[in-house]
N, C-alpha and C positions, 0 to 999 in steps of 0.2 A: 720885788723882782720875780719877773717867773722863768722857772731853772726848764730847761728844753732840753730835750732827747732826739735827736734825731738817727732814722734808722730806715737808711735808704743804702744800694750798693753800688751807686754810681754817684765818685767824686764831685763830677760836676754838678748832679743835683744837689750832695749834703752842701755843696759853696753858695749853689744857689737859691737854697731853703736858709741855709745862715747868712747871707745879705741881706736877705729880706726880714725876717724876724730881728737882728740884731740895728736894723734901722729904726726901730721903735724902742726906745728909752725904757720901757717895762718888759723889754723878754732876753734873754741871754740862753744862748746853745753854754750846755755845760756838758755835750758829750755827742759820739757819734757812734753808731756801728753799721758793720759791711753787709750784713748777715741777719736772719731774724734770731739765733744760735746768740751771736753777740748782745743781741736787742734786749733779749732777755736775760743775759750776763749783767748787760750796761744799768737795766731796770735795778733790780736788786742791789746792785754796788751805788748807784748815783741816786737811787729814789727821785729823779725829776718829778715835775708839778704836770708836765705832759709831754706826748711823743707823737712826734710825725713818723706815721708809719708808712714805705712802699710796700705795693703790694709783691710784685715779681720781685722774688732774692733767693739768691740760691743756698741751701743747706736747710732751711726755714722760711717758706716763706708768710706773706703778711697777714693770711688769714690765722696759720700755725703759731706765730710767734705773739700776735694777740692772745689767743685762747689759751697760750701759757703764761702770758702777761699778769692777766685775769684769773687764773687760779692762786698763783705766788705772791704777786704784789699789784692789785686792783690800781689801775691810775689812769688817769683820761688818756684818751688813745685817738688821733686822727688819723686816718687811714687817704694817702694820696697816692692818688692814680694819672697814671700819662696817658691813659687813654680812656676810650669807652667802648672798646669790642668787648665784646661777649663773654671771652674766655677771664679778661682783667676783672670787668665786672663782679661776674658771678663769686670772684675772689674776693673782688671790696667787699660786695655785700654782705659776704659770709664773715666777713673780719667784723662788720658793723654787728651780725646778728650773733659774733662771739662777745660784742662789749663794746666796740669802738665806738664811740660817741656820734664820729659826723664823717663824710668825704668831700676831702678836696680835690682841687682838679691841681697837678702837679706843673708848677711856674717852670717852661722851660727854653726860654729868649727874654732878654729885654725887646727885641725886635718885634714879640707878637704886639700887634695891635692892642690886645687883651689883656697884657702884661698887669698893667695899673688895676685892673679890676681884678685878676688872678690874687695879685700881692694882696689889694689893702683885704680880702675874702679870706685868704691864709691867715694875718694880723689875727683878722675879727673873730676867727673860729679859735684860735691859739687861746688869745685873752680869754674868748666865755668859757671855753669847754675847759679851762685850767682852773677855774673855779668848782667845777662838781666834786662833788664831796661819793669817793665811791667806796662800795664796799662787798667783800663776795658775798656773791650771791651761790645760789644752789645750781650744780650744772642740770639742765633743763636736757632730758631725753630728746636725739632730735630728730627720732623717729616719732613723729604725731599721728594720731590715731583720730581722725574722723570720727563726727557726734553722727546720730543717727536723726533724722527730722519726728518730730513728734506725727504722728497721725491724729485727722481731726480738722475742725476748718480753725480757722486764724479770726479768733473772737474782734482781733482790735483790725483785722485786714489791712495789715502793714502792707505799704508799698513801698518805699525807701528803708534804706538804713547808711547815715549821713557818717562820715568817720574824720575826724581829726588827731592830726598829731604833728611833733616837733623831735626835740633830742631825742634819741630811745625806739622812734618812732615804727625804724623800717621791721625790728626784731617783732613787735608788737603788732601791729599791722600782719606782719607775716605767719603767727601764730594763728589770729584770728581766721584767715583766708585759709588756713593749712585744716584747722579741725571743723568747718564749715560741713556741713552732710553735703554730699555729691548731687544730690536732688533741689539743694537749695536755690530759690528761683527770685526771691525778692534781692531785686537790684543795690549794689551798692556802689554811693560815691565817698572820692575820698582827698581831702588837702594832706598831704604831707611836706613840711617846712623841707627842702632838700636843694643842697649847691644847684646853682640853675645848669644844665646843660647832663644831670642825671636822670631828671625823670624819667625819658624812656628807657633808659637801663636800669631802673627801678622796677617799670612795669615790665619788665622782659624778668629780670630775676623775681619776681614773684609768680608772674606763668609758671617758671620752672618749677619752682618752689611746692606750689598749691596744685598743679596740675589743670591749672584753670587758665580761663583766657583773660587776662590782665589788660587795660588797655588806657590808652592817655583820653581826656574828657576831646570830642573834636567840635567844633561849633554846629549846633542845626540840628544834630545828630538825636532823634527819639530816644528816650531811657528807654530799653527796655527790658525782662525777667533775665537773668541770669547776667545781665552787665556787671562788671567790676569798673570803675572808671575813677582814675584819678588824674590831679588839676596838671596841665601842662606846667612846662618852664614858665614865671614873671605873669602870669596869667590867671587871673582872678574862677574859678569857677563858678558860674551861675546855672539855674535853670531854671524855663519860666513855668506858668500856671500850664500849659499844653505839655509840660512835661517833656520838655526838646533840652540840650543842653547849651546853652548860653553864655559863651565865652567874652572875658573884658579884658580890655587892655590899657584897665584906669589906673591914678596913682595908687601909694601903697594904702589899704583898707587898715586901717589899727596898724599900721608899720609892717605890713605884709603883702607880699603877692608872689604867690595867691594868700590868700585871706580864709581863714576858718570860718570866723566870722562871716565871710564875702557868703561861702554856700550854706551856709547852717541860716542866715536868712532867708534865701531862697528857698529853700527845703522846706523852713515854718508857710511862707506864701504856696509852697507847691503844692504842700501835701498835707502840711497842717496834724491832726491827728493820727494819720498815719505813717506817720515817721518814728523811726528810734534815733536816737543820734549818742553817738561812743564818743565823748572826750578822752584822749589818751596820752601819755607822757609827753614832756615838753616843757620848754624854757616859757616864761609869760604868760599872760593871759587872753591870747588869742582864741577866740570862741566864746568865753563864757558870755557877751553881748546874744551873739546867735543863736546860741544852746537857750538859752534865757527863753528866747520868741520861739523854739521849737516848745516848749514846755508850756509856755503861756497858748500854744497853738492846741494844746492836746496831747504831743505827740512824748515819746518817755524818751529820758533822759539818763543816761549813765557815763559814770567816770570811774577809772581806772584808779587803782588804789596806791598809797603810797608807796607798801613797802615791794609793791612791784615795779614800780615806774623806777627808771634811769633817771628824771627830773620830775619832780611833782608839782613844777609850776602852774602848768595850763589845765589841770585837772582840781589843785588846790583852788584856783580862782572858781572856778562854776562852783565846788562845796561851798566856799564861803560866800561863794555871793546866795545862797538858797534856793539854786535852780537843778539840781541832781535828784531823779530820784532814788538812784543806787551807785552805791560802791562797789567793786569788787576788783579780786586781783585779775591778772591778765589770762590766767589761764582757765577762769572761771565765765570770761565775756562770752563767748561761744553759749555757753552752759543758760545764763541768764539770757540771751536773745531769743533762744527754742523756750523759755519757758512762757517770754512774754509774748511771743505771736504763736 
């Protein structure tokens, strides 16, 4: 049985996050709070297996009440939002890039249309993300400080640099983009596994974030130097040999869409030897097929290390399959990309 936390300040949503969860035979709410102040009372007294977090609450809110979650008592944290402006956002994200595992979009009618695919997505994230085994980590300075670009030409004349990730993903990701040098010009694409209907407020909080222009991949659209670009909602990212980006809207690729895998083959066809490609924390082994063809294409290959990843799945599969050619932790990928171009 998995014991549930819920820590929302509007009755009607704690009634309507526990209908939904206690309709499934493997989850039981064993507590509630009004407040993130209580959240983190309820945490410590009840130890639940995981907690539905809102993000707007008054006294504490969801970003606050995470990040003290996370220092006391580490335990899977989903973070649910009713909306997607700006201001809620930028709050999710920060809750996620305190520790929170994932975000949901917050069930609020049986009357949406939507209802049925809100619920069994709450279920689905409930079940996996109550399995992660967490534990504290070191709080991370979260003022980041910019690498400086090496001077010199670029021996391997990198033209991409392909980025994968899943649980863990957005913290990691955002790290990367934050200590990037300001001059940096080689393009990057990016899959991030994320509830569908967040991406753009994904790429909108990482603009913020990095100071840079973040942007969703659009069909047609030429890569070109200084892009950042990551996969839309349900939508596979490709791009072909002309280097344009080439969006599908085929089934799921390895049980994904978009698909790691989907662009890290493109990328081997695109660019071939000049490519880097970052596997990064995450549930399964989506990518390691892709990364595989970027490596056999020339182009170098790295994965993000265990005891940094939030999930060591999708990074564990590329080590063990023998397609990586480096490890390291997250705060060192920056570090190793200036060395290799």
């Amino acid at each position: 049985m998995i014991r549930v936390l819920i820590v929302d300040d509007s009755a009607v949503a704690r009634q309507a996050i526990t209908n939904i969860l206690e309709s499934d035979s493997e989850l039981k709410v064993i507590g509630y709070a009004k407040n993130g102040v209580e959240g983190v009372e309820q945490t410590l007294k009840l130890k639940p297996d995981i907690i539905t977090m809102d993000i707007y609450m008054p006294k504490l809110d969801g970003y606050q009440a995470t990040k003290e979650i996370m220092r006391l008592q580490p335990t899977p944290i989903i973070a649910v939002s009713a909306s997607v402006d700006s201001i809620e956002m930028k709050t999710s994200f920060r809750a996620i890039n305190a520790g929170a595992l994932g975000l949901v979009e917050k069930p609020l009618s049986v009357s949406d249309k939507r209802f049925k695919q809100i619920k069994d997505n709450l279920i689905t994230k409930v079940k996996i993300m109550s399995a992660i085994k967490l534990v504290r980590r070191w709080q991370r300075n979260e003022t980041v400080k910019k690498l400086y670009l090496p001077r010199g030409r670029d021996k391997r004349n990198t033209k991409i640099i392909a980025v994968g990730s899943s649980t863990g993903g957005p913290s990691a990701v955002n790290l990367i983009l934050k200590q990037l040098p300001k001059d940096f010009k080689i393009p990057i694409v990016i899959v991030q596994h994320i509830t569908a209907g967040f991406s753009q407020a994904f790429a909108d909080w990482l603009s913020g974030e990095c100071q840079r222009m973040v942007r969703l991949a659009e069909d047609g659209r030429r890569i070109l130097p200084g892009d950042i670009l990551i996969a839309p909602d349900n939508t596979h990212f490709g791009i072909s040999v002309s280097h344009q980006v080439s969006l599908a809207d085929k089934v799921n690729y390895n049980h994904h869409r978009p698909s790691v895998n989907y662009l890290f083959d493109n990328v081997a066809k695109a660019y071939g030897s000049k490519a880097i490609a970052l596997i990064l924390t995450g549930m399964g082994n989506d990518g390691c097929v892709g990364i595989k063809a970027i490596k056999m294409a020339g182009g170098r290959t790295i994965a993000q290390d265990e005891a940094s990843s939030v999930v060591f799945g999708m990074p564990k599969a590329a080590i063990k399959a023998g397609v990586i050619d480096e490890v390291v932790p997250i705060d060192e990928m920056v570090k190793t990309i200036l060395r290799l171009i």
